[in-house]
C-alpha positions in Angstrom: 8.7 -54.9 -59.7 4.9 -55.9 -59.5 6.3 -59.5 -58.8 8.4 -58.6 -55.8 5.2 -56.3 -54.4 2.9 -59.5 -54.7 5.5 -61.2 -53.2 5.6 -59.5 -50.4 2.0 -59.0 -49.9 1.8 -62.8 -49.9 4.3 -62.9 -47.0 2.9 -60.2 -45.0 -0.4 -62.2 -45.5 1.3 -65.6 -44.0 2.7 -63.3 -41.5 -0.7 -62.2 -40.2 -2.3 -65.4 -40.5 0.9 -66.8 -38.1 0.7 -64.2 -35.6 -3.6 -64.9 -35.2 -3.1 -68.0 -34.9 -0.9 -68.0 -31.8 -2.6 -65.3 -31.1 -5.7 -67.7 -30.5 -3.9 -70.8 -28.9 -2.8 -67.6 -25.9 -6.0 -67.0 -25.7 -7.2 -70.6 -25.1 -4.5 -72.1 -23.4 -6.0 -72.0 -20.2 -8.6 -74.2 -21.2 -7.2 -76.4 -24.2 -6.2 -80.6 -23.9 -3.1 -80.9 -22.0 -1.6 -82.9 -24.9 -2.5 -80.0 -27.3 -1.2 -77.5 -25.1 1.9 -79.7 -24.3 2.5 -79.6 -28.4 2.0 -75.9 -28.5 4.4 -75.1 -25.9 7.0 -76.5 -27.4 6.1 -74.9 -30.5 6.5 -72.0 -29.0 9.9 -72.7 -27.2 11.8 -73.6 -30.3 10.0 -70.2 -32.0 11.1 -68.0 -29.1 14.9 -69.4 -29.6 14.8 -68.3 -32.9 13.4 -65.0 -32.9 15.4 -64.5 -29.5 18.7 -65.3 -31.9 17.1 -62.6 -34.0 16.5 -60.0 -32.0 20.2 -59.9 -30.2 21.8 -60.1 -33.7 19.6 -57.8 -34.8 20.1 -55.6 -32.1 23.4 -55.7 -32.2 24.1 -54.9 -36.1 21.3 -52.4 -36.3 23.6 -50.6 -33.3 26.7 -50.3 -35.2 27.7 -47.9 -37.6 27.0 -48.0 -40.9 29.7 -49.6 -43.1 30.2 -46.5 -45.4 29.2 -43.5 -43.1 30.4 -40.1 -43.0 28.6 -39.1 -40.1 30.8 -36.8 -38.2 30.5 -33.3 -35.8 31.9 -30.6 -38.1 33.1 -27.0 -37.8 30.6 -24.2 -39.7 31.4 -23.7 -43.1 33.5 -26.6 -43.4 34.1 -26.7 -47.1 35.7 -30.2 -47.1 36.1 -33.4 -44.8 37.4 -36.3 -45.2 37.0 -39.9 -43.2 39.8 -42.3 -44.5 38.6 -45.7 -45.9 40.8 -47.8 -43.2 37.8 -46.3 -40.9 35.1 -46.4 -43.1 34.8 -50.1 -44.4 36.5 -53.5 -44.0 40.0 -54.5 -44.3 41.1 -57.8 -46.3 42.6 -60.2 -43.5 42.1 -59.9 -40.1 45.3 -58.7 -39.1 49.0 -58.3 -38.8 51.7 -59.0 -36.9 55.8 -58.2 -37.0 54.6 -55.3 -38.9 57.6 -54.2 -41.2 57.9 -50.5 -42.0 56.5 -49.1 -45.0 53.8 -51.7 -44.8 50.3 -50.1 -46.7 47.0 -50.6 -44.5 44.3 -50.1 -48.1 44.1 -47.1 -50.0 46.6 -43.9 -48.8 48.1 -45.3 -45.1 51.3 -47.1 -44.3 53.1 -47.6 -41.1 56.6 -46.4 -40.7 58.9 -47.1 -38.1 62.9 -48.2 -37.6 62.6 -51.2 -35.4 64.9 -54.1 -36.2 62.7 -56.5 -34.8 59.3 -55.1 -35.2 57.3 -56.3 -32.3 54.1 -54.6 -33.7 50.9 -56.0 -34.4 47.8 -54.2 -36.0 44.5 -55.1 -36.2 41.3 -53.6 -37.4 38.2 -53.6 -35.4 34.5 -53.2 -36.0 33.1 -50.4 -33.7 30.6 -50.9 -31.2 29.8 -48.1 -28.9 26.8 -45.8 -29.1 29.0 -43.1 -28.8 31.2 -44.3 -32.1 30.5 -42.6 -35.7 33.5 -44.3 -37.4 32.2 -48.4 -38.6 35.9 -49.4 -37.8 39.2 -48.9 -35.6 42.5 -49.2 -35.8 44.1 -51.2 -33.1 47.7 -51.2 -32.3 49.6 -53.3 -30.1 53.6 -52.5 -29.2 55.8 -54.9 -27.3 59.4 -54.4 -27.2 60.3 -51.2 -29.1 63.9 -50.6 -30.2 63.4 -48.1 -32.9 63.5 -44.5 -32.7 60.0 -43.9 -34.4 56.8 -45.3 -35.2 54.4 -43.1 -37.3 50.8 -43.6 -39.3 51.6 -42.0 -42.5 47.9 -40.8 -44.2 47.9 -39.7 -47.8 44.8 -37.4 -48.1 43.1 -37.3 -51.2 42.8 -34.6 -54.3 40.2 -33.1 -53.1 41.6 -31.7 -49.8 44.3 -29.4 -52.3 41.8 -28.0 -54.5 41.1 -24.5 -53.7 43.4 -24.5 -50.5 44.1 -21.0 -49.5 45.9 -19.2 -46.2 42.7 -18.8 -45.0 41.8 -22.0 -44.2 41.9 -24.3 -40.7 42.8 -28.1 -41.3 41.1 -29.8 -38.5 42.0 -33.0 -37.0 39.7 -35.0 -34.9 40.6 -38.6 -33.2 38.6 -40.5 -31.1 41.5 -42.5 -29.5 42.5 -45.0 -26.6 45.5 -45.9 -25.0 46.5 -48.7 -22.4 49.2 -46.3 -20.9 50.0 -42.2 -21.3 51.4 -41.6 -24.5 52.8 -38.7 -26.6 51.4 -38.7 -29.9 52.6 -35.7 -32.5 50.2 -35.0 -35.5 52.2 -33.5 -38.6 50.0 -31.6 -41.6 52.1 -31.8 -44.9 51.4 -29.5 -47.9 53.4 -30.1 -51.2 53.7 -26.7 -53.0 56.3 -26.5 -55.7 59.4 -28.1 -54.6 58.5 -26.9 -51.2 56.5 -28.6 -48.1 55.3 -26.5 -45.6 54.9 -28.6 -42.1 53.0 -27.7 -39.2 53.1 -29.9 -35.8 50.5 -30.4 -32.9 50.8 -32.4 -29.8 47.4 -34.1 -29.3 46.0 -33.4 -26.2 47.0 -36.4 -23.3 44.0 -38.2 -22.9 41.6 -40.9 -24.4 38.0 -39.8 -25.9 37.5 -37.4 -28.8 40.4 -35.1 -29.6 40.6 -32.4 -32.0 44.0 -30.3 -33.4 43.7 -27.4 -36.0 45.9 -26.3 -38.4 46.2 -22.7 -39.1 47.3 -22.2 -43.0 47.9 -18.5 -42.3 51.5 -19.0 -40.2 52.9 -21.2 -43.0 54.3 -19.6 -47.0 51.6 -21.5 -49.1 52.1 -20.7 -52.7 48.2 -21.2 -53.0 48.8 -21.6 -57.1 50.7 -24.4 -56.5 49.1 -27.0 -54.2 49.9 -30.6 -55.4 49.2 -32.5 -52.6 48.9 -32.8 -48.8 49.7 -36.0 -46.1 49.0 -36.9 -42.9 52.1 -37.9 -40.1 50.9 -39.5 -36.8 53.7 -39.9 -34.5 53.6 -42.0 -31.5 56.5 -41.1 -29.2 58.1 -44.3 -27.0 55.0 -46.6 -28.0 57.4 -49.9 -26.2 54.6 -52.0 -24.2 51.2 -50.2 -25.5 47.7 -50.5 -26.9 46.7 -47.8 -29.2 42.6 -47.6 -30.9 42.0 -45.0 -33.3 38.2 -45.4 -32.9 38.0 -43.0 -35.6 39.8 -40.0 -37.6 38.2 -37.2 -39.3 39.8 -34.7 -41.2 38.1 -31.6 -42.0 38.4 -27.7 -43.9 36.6 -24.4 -43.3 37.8 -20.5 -43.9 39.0 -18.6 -40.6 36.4 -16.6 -39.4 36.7 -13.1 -40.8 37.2 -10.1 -38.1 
């Protein structure tokens, strides 16, 4: 530890003694040897390349979400949230294409579909907006569809079960973009015994942030036997499209008591 803090004294002290010095060939350039000055000019050309290289790379990575954030807008008293990893850091490869159904994207998401000649390509993307919380997205891109159904298929982790009760809202928030309208279905699953009690939201029709809740209360939740819960995102008639999932968010709070 004492090393690394005299090492960086030392370069702090370089640092200093590099920024006088320029800082005292400015201030006599108007008067110094034209050869001199010709030699310190392009000094300071091949400098200002570099530290202009820098700056925009820099600028640019300093701009983007973290890999690894949670960041995200949540309901009062949420008690749980949740940003799958797909989102959250990178994905090995930079892509697919003639995705085949079942096919597992990391930890807890697949893609299912009945295509018999998938024409579907996926890609994940790093995000780049000011406006994005999510490091990555999830791009989809749909030629010729002859299936019946293409759906994101999320497991959500053991965490989102414990201590579920009636009472609770599952909230789902997207930030989403497509290249032409499109119905998308999201589908909350709750395993509970032998039973799974489903509930089913349209997402509203239009790109930007989007949010669904989930109201445990019109369902039959045996609350002493929650085993585990999954995500269904259904994209209805997807044939020649371009879906981004900018981000996905789930999250858990009590209703609000009356």
């Amino acid at each position: 530890m004492a090393a690394s803090r005299a090492g960086r004294a030392v370069a702090w002290a370089v640092q200093r003694r590099a920024l006088a010095r320029w800082g005292r060939r400015a201030a006599r350039a108007d008067s110094a040897p034209l050869s001199e000055l010709r030699r310190q000019a392009a000094e300071a050309q091949a400098l200002r390349a570099a530290l202009e290289r820098l700056l925009l790379e820099a600028g640019t990575r300093l701009a983007l979400p973290r890999i690894g954030a949670e960041a995200a807008v949540l309901p009062a008293g949420t008690d749980w949230h949740w940003r799958p990893p797909f989102w959250r850091g990178p994905f090995p490869g930079t892509g697919l294409a003639a995705v085949e159904s079942q096919t597992r994207l990391g930890d807890g998401l697949a893609v299912f579909h009945d295509c018999r000649d998938s024409a579907l390509t996926l890609r994940q993307l790093r995000n780049r907006s000011e406006d994005d919380l999510a490091p990555f997205a999830l791009r989809l891109d749909v030629l010729d569809f002859d299936g019946s159904f293409l759906s994101l298929a999320l497991d959500l982790p053991p965490e989102s079960c414990a201590g579920l009760q009636k009472r609770h809202l599952v909230r789902l928030e997207l930030a989403l973009e497509t290249e032409r309208p499109l119905e998308i279905f999201a589908r909350l699953n709750i395993r509970h015994g032998p039973n799974v009690e489903q509930q089913v939201h349209e997402l509203p029709a239009r790109s930007g942030r989007v949010a669904v809740e989930f109201d445990l209360a019109y369902t039959r939740l045996n609350e002493k036997r929650v085993e585990a819960a999954w995500l269904d995102l259904i994209f209805d008639r997807p044939a020649m499209n371009q879906i981004v999932l900018s981000d996905l968010v789930l999250a858990r709070y009590p209703r609000a008591e009356v």
